[in-house]
LOGU-159808 format. One record per residue: x, y, z of N, C-alpha, C in turn; residue in three letters. Coordinates in pm, whole numbers, plus 32768, in hexadecimal, padded with zeros to 4 digits. Each point is the difference from the previous one (the first is absolute). Layout:
! residues N
XYZXYZXYZALA
...
This chain:
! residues 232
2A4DAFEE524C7F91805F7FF77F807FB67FDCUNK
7F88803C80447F877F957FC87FF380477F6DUNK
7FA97FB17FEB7FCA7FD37F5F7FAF80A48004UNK
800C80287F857F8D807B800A7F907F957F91UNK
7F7D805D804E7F987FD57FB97F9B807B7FCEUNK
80037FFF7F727F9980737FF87F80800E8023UNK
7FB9804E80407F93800C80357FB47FCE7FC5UNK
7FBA7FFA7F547FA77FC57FC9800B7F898002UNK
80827FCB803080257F487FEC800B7FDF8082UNK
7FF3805A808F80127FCA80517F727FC48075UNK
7FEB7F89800B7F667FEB80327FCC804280A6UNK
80637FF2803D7FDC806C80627FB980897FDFUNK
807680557F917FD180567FE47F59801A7FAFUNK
7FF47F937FC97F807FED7FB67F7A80008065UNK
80357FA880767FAA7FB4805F7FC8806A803CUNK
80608081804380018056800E7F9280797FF0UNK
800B7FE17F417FC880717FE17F477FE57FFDUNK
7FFC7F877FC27F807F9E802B7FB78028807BUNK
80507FF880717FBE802180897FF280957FFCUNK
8036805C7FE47FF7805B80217F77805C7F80UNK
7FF17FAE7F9B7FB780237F9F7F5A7FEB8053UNK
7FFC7F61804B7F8D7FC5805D7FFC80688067UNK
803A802E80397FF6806B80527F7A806C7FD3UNK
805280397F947FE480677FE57F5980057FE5UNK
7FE07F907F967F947FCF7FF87FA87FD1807DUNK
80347FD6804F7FB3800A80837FE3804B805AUNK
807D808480087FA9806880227F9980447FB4UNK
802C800B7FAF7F9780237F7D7F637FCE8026UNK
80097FA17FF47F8E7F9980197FA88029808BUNK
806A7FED805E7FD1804D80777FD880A28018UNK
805980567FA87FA080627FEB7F93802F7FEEUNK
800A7FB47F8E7F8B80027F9C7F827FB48011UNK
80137FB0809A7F827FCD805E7FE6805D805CUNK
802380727FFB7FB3805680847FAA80587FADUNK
8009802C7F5E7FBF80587FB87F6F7FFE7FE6UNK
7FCE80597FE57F8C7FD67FDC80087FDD7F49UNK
7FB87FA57FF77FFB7FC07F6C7F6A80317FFBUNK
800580187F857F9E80037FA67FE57F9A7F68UNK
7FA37FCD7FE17FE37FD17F707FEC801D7FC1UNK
80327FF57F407FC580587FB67F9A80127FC3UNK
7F8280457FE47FA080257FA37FED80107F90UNK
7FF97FCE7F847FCB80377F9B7F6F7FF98007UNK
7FBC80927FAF7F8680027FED7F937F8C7F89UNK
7FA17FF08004800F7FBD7F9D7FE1801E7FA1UNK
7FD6809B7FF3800480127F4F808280368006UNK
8059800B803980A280247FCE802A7F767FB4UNK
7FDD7F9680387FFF7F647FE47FD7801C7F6CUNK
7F5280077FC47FEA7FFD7FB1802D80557F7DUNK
8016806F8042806080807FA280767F997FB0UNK
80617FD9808F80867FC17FB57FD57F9F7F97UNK
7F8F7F9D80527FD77FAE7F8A801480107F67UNK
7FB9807B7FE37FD580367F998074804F7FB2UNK
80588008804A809E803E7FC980407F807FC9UNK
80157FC4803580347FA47FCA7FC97F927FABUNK
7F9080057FBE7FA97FCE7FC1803180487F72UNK
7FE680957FF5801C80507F9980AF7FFA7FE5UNK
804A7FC18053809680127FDA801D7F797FEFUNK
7F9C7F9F803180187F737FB47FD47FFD7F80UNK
7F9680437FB97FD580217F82806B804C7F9EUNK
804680838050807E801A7FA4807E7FF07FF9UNK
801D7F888073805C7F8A7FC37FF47F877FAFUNK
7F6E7FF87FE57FDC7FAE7F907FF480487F7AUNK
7FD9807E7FFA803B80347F5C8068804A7FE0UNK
80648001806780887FF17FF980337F977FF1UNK
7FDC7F7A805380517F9F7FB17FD37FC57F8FUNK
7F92801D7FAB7FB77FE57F8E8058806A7FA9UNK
8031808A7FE8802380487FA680B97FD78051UNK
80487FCF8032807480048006803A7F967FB7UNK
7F7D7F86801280177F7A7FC680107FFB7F52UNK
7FD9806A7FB880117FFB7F86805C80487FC4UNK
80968032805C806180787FCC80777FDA802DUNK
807E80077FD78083800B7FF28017803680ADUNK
80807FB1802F800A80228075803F80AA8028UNK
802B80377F8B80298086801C7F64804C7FFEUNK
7F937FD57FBD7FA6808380337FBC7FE4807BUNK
80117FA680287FC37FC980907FE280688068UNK
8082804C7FFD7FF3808180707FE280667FEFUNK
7FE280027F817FB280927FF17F827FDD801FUNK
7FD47F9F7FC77F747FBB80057FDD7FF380B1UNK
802A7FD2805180188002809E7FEB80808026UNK
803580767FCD7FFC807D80347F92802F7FB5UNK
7FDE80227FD67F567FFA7FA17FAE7FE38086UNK
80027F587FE77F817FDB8061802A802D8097UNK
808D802F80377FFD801F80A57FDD80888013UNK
800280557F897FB280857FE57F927FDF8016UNK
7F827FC57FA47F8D7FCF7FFC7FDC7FF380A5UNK
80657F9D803F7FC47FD8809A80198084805FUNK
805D804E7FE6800A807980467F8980458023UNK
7FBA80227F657FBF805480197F7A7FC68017UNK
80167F837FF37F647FD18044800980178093UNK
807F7FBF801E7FF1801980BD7FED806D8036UNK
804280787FAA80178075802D7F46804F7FEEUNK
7FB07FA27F8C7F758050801A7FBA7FD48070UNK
800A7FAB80567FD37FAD80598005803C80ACUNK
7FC97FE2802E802A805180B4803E7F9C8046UNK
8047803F7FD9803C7FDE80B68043805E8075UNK
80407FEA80338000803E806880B48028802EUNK
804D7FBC7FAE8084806D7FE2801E7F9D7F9BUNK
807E804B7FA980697FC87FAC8097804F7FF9UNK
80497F8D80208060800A7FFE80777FD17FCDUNK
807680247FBD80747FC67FED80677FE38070UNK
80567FA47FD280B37FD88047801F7FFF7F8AUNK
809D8024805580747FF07F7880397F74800DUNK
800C7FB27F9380557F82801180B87FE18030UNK
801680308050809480038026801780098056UNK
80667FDF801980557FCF808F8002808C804CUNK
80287FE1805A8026808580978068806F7FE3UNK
80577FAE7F7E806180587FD67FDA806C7F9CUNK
7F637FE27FD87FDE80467F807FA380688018UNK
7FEA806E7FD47FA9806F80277F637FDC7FE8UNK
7FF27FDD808E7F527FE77FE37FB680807FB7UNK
801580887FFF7FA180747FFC80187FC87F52UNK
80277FEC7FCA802E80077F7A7F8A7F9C7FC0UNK
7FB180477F877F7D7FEC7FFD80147FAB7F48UNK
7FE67F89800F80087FE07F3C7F847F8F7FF4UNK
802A7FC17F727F867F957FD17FDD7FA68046UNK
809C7FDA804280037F7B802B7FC17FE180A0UNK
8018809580437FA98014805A7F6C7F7E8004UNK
7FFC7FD680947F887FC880337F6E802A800AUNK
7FA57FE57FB27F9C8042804B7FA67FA9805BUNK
7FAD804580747F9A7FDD805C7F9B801D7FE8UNK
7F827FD67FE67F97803980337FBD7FA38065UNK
7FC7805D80547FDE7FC780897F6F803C7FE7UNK
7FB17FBD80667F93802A80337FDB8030808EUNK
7F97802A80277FE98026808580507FB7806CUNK
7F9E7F7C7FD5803D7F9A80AC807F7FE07FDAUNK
8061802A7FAD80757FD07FC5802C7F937F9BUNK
7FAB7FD07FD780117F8F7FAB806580387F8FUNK
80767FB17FCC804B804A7FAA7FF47FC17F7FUNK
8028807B7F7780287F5F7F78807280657FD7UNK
805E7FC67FE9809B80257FA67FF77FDD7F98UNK
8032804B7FB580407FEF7F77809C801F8000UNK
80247F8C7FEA80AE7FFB8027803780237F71UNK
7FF7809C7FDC804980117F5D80787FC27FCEUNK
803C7FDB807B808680177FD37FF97F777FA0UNK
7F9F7F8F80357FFF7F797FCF7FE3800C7F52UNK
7FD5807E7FE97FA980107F6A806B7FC97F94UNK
806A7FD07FFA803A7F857F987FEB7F9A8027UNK
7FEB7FC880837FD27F7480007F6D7FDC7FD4UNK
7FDC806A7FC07F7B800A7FCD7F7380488077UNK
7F7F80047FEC7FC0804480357FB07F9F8079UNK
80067F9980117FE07FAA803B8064800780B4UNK
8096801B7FA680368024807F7FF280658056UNK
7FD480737FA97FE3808080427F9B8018805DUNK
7F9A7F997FDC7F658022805680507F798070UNK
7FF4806180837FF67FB080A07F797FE98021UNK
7FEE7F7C80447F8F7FF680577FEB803F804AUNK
7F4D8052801F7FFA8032805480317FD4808CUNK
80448071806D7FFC7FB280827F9380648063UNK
7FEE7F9280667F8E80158072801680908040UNK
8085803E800E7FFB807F806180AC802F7FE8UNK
801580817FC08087803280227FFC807F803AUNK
808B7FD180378020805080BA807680907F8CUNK
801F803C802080798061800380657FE7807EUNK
80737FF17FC980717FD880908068808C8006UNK
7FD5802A806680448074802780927FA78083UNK
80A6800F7FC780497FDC805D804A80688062UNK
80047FD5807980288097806A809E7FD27FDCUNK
801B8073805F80847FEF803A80667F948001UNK
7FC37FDC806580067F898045800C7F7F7FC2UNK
7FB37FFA7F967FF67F927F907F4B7FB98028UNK
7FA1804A805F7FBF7FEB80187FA2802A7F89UNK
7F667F897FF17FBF80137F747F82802B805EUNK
7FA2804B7FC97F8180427FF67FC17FF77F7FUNK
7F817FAA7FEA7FC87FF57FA17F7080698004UNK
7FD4803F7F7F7FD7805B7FE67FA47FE87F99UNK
7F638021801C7FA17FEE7F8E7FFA804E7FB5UNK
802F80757FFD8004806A7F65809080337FE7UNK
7FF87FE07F87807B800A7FC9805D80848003UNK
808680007FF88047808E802F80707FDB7F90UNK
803380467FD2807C80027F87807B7FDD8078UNK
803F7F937FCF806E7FBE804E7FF17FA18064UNK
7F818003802C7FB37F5B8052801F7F947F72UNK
80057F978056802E7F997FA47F667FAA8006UNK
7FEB7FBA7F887F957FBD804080007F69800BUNK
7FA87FCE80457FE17F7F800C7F797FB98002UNK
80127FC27F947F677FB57FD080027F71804EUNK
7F778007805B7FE77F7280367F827FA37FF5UNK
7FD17F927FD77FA07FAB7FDE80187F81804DUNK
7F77801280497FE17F94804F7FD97F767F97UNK
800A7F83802F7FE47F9E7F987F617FE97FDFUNK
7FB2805A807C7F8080067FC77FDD80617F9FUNK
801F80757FE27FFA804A7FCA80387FBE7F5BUNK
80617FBC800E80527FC87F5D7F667FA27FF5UNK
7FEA7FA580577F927FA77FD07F7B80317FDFUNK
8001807A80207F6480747FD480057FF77F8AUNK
809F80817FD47FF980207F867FE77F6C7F7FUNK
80397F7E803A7FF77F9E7F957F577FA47FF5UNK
7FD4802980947F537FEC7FED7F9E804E8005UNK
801F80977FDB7FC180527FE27F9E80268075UNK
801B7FB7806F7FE0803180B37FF6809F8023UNK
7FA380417FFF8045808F80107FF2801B8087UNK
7FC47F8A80528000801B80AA80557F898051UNK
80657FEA806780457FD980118051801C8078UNK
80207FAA8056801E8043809880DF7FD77FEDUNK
80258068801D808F80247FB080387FF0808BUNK
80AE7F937FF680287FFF806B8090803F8019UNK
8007806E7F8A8065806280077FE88064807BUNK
805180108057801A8064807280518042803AUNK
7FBE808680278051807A7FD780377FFE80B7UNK
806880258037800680138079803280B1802AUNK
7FAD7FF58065803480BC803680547FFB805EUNK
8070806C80147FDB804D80728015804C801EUNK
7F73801C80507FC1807280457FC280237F56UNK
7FFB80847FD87FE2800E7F75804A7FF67F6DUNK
805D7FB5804380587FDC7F837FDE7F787FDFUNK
802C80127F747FFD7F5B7FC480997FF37FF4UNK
800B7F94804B80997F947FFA80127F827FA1UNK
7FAB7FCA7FE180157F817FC47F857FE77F9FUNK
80087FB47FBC7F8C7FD07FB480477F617FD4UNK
7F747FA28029803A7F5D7FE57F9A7FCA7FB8UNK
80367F887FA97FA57FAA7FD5801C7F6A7FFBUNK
7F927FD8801280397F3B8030806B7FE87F98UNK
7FEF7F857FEA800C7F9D7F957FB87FFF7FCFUNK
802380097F427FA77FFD7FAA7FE980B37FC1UNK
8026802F805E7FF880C07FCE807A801F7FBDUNK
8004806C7FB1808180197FE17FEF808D8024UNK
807A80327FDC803480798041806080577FCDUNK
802A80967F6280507FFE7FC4801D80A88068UNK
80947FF38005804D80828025803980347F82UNK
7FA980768008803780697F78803F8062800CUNK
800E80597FC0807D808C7FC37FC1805A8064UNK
804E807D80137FB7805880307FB1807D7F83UNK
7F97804080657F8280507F98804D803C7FCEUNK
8021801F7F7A803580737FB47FA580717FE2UNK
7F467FFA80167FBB80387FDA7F6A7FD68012UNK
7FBE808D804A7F867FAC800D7FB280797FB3UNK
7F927FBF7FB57FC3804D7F917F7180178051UNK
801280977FCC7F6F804D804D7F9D7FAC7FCBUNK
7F9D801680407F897FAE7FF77F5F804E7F9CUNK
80087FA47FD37FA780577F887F568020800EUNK
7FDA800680897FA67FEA80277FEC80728082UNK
């Protein structure tokens, strides 16, 4: 009898899957050359706005880590939740243009299900996003505040397993935050004008894809558990 070989150990089978992965990506590729592309925009006082957000939340992670630095590691987290109150409600007096939560958990876990640890978004018009990842609030408050990113999409999945990305948010779109590497190099030179080589592709009036070179990053998040009316 021949030798059995298990599929993960067998190199054909590997070789296999390799090619067929290049495939896929090349139609892909080829698709996604007949679309029309677009580039992204930020305005530039949306530019200068973020500026200025994150200026004031670099200031109250400096008298957070000034009052954490002088206390016993058990009051640490109360002290953390203090100041992520404090940043709440600063963001929350501020405009923007939606806010929203995700729930932190897997596919198996009830996204509608609404708590602390919950994500928040606030976005602006042209989409620029900033998170506060609660759930991080024991690794201290430093972990909690995310860098702003350049533009998040909502991912609506069909049937099919086919994705449709979506500029306003819907409870159960998942989202996805993307930053071009010009956009990261704004926020660190205070650039608030800047030609962005993140791109969105259609078709027809759908958005299918959104890419960014090298050098961009790109985070896939939870789906919306909640999008908060707008106070304006």
């Amino acid at each position: 009898m021949p030798e059995f070989r298990p599929p993960f150990n067998n190199r054909e089978h590997i070789a296999g899957l390799i090619a067929d992965l290049k495939k896929k990506r090349g139609d892909r590729q080829e698709y996604l050359s007949h679309l029309r592309c677009e580039n992204n925009e930020v305005p530039q006082q949306e530019m200068e706005f973020v500026f200025r957000v994150v200026d004031r939340l670099n200031r109250q992670l400096q008298l957070w880590k000034t009052e954490v630095g002088g206390v016993p590691p058990e009051k640490t987290l109360a002290i953390s939740q203090k100041w992520l109150d404090k940043i709440i409600d600063e963001l929350d007096s501020l405009r923007w243009d939606a806010k929203i939560s995700t729930c932190p958990g897997g596919v198996d876990d009830d996204w509608r299900h609404r708590t602390a640890r919950d994500s928040l978004y606030y976005i602006t018009q042209a989409g620029v996003s900033l998170r506060l990842k609660r759930a991080n609030l024991e690794k201290g408050l430093s972990k909690v505040i995310q860098p702003p990113f350049e533009k998040i999409f909502f991912v609506k999945v069909g049937q099919g397993g086919e994705e449709t990305l979506h500029k306003k948010a819907e409870s159960g779109l998942y989202t996805l935050e993307c930053s071009s590497p010009e956009f990261k190099q704004a926020l660190v030179g205070r650039s608030s004008q800047f030609n962005s080589s993140l791109r969105e592709f259609y078709d027809g009036e759908k958005c299918v894809e959104a890419l960014v070179k090298e050098g961009g990053s790109r985070h896939d998040g939870y789906a919306v558990n909640h999008v908060y009316p707008q106070s304006r």
